[in-house]
Structures are given as structure tokens and as C-alpha cells.
N, C-alpha and C positions, 0 to 999 in steps of 0.2 A: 794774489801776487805770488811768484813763483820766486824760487832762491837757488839760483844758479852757482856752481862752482867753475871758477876759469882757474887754468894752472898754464904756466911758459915753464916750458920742459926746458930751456935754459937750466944746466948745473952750476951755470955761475955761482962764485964764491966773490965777488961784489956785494958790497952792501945795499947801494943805491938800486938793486935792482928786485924790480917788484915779481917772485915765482908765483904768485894765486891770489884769487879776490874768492871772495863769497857775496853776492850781491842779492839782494832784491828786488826785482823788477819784472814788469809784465811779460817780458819778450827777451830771448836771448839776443837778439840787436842791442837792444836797451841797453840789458846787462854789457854786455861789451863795451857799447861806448862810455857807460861809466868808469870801465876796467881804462879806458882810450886818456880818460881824463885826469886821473889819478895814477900814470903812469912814474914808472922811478927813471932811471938813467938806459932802461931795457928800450923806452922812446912808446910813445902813445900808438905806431902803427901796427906794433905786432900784435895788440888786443882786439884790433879789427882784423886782422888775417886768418882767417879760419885752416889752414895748412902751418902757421907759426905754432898757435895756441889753442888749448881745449875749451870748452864750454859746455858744461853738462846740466839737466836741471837735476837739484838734491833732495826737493822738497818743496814745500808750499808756506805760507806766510799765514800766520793765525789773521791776523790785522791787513785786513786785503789793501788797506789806505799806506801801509810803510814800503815805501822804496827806498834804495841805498846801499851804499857799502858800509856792510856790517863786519868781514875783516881785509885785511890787508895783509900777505906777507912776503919779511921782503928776505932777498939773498943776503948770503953772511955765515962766518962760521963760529960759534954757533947761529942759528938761524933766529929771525928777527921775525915776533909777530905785532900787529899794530892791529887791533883791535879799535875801529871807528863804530863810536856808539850813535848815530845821526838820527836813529828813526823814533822819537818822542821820547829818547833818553834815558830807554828802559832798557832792562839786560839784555842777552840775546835771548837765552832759555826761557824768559817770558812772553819774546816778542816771536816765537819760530820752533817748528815742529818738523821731525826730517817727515817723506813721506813719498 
């Protein structure tokens, strides 16, 4: 399982608006359209637009069975992160290795 960094270069200073995910997923598709689904007020199409938003892979997944959004962050000043622990409820640092 690979673990993708998406960012919306958006500088918006809105709250509701989601600037990067860090996902786990096999395929940057994937990773996107989870980015698509858990979108904020920025709207779910700009995470499928490959010219809106970045997608890079960062590393790989120790536990090749965890997929998911592992953070979330959103626009705001100060900036807002939301840390979603979804993948068998463990830390991240235990669950992911950059690479």
C-alpha cells in the first residue's frame, strides 16, 4: 500500500476548506477519490482534477491491508489539522514508514 500526499494550493484563509490529505491507497486514483469524498467547502471536484491539485506518492505502508485517510488538513488561520485514525486504530508512526 503506497501513501500518497495530495495538497490544493488554494491559500485560502476559510476554514471549511480542506489544503492536503495524506492517504493510503494502492493507486493515486484511489488516493484522489478518497481526497473527492472527504472533501470541505473547496467541493469534491478539485481532488479529481489533476491541473487544480497535487498528488505525489511519500512512502509506503508497513501493513499493506491499511487503506485510508490518515490526515486531513484544513484551511484557517491558524491552520487546522484533523488527524483521522481509520486504519485498525493505531498510531500513524506505527502504522507507516516514509520511503
Amino acid at each position: 500500500m503506497n501513501i500518497y500526499l495530495l495538497e490544493n494550493p488554494n491559500t485560502s484563509r476559510e476554514y471549511d476548506v480542506v489544503v492536503g490529505f495524506v492517504i493510503a491507497a494502492p493507486h493515486w486514483s484511489a488516493a484522489r477519490k478518497m481526497a473527492s469524498e472527504e472533501a470541505g467547502n473547496e467541493g469534491p471536484k478539485i481532488w479529481m482534477n489533476i491541473t487544480k491539485t497535487n498528488c505525489r506518492r511519500i512512502g509506503t505502508a508497513n501493513d499493506p491491508t491499511a487503506e485510508g485517510i490518515v490526515l486531513r488538513s484544513l484551511g484557517g488561520k491558524p491552520p487546522v489539522f484533523r488527524a483521522i485514525s481509520q486504519i485498525a486504530g493505531k498510531p500513524v508512526r506505527e502504522k507507516y514508514r516514509s520511503g
